[in-house]
C-alpha positions in Angstrom: 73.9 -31.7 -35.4 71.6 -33.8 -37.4 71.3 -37.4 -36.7 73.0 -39.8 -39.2 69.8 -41.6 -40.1 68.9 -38.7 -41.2 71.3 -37.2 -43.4 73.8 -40.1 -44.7 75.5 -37.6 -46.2 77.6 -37.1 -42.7 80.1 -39.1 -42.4 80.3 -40.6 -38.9 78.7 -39.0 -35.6 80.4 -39.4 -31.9 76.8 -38.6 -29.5 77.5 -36.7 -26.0 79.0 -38.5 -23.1 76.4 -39.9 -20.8 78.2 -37.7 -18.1 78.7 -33.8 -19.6 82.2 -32.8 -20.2 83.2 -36.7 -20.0 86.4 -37.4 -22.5 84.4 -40.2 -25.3 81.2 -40.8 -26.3 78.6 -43.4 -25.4 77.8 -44.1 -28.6 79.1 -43.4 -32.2 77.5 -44.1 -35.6 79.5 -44.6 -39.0 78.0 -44.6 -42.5 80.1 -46.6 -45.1 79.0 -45.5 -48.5 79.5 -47.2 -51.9 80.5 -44.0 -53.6 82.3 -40.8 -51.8 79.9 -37.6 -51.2 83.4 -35.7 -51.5 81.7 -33.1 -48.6 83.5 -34.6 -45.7 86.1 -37.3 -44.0 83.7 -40.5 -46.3 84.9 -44.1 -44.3 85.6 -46.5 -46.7 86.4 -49.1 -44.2 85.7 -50.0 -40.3 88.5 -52.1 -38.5 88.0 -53.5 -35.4 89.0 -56.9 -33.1 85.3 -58.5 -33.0 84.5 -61.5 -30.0 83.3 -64.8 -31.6 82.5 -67.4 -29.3 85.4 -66.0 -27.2 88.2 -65.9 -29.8 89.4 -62.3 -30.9 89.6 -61.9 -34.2 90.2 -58.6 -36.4 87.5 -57.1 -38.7 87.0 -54.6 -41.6 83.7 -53.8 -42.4 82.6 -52.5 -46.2 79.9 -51.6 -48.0 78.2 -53.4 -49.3 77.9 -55.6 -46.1 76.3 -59.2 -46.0 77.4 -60.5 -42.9 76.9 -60.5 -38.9 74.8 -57.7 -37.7 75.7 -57.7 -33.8 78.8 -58.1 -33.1 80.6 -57.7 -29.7 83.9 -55.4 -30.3 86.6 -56.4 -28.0 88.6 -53.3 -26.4 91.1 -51.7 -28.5 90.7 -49.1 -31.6 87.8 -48.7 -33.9 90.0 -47.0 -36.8 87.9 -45.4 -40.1 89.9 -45.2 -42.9 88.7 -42.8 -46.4 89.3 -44.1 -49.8 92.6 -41.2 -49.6 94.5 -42.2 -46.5 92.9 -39.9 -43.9 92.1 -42.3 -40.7 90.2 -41.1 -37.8 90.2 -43.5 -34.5 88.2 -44.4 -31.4 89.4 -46.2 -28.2 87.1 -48.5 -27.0 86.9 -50.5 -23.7 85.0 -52.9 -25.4 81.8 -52.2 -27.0 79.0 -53.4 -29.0 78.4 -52.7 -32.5 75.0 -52.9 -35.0 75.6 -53.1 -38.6 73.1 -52.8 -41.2 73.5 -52.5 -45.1 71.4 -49.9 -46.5 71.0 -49.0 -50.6 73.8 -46.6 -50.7 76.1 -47.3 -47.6 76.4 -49.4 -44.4 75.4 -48.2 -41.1 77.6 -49.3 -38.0 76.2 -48.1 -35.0 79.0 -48.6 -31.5 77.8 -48.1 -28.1 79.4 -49.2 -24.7 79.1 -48.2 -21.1 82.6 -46.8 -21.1 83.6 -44.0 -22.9 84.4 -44.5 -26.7 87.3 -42.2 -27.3 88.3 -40.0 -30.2 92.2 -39.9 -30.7 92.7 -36.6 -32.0 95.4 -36.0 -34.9 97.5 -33.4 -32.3 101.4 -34.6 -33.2 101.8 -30.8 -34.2 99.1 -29.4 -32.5 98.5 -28.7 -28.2 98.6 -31.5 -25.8 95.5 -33.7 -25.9 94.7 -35.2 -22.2 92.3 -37.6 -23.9 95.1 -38.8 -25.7 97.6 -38.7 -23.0 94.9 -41.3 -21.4 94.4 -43.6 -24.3 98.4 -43.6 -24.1 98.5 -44.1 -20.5 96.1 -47.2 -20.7 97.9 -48.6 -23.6 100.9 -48.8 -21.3 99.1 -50.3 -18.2 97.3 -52.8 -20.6 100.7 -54.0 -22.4 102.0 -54.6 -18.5 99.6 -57.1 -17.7 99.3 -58.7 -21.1 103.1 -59.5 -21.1 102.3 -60.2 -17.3 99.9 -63.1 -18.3 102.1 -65.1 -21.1 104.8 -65.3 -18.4 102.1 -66.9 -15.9 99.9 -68.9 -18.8 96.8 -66.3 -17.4 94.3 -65.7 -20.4 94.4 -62.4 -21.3 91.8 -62.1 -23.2 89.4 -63.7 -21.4 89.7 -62.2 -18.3 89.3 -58.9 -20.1 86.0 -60.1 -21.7 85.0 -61.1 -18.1 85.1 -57.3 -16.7 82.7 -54.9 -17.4 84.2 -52.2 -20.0 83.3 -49.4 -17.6 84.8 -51.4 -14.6 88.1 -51.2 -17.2 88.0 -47.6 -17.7 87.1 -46.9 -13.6 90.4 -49.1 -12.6 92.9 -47.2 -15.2 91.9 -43.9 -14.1 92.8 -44.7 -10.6 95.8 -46.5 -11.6 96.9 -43.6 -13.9 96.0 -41.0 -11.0 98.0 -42.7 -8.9 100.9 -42.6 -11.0 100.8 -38.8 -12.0 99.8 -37.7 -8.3 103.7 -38.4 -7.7 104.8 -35.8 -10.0 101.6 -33.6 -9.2 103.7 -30.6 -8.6 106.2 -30.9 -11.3 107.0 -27.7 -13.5 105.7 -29.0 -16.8 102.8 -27.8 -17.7 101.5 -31.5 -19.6 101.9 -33.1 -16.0 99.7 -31.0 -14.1 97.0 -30.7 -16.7 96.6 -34.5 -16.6 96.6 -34.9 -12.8 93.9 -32.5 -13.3 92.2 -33.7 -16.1 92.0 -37.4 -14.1 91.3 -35.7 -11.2 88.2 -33.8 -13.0 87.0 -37.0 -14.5 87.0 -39.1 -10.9 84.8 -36.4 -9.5 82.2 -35.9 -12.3 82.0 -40.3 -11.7 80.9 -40.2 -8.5 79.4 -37.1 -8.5 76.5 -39.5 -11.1 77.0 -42.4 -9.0 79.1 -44.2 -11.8 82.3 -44.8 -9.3 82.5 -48.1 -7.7 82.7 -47.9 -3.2 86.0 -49.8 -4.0 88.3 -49.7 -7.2 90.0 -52.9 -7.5 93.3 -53.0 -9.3 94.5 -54.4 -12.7 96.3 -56.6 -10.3 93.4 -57.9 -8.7 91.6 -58.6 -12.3 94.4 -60.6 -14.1 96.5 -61.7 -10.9 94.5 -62.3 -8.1 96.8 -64.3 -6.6 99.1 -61.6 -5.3 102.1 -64.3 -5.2 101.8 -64.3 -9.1 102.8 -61.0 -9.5 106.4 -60.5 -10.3 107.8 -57.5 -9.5 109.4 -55.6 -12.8 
């Protein structure tokens, strides 16, 4: 596939996975053009929850586009949206992104150290593990965030303290915990994502990228194992 810089007239580009076979992307470049090419999916618009001097705060990005040109991108979707309705959307656990306006469109170009994951448009189609994951964290993530009201813990600043890939590292286990109870149940969607979690833990510290130790979401927001409340 060409590179975007080199033919604007693609729409948006997810690059490889740092690790092969990896669900995401480490990187993924959108071009937001003044005028559709009517070729392919043409974002009109980029929304994301930007970081400014630790506030989160949501953000659409246009063309053309006048503003900050590094921004920090707090975890959560990165959702492209057409001038027709048609979305496509990334997870990120947190990311950076590099805007720059060019003549005919704006460039915004995401990379992170965890993967940035394509949610694929399946509600008809086959079950999607990658999805089933982005699901899975959701969940986990909800947890502790209703977790930390109750206790008066930041939430969002003790996300913005761990490292995105750290995130990602401590939901997998979390998650493969969770489905290794049912490991051996007879439906099908169950056993494909213990094995898809199981895959993606091995191909981490097969490239070194899995810590000697995976803390727990506990441990992150609640270190103080009394302030846990049993639900």
């Amino acid at each position: 596939m060409n590179d975007l810089s080199a033919n604007s007239d693609l729409g948006y580009r997810p690059y490889p996975p740092r690790i092969p076979h990896s669900p995401g992307h480490a990187k993924l470049e959108v071009h937001i053009y003044s005028q559709p090419t009517y070729r392919h999916f043409d974002p009109k618009f980029a929304h994301f929850e930007k970081v400014d001097q630790g506030l989160i705060e949501p953000l659409t990005v246009h063309h053309p586009w006048h503003f900050e040109k590094g921004l920090q991108v707090f975890l959560g979707p990165i959702l492209l949206t057409d001038r027709i309705g048609k979305k496509v959307t990334f997870f990120s656990f947190g990311s950076q992104v590099e805007i720059e306006a060019k003549t005919d469109f704006t460039s915004c170009i995401f990379r992170s150290e965890a993967p940035l994951i394509q949610i694929d448009q399946v509600d008809l189609g086959p079950f999607s593990p990658s999805n089933q994951l982005v699901i899975e964290i959701e969940m986990l993530l909800a947890k502790f965030k209703i977790q930390c009201k109750i206790e008066g813990i930041d939430y969002h600043s003790t996300l913005l303290k761990t490292p995105p890939a750290l995130i990602y590292d401590i939901c997998l286990q979390e998650i493969l915990t969770k489905y290794q109870a049912h490991q051996n149940s007879d439906q099908p969607h169950i056993s494909d994502m213990y094995e898809f979690l199981e895959q993606e833990i091995h191909r981490l510290k097969k490239h070194n990228c899995w810590p000697g130790k995976v803390q727990s979401l506990a441990d992150i927001f609640m270190p103080n194992p009394n302030l846990l409340r049993k639900g």
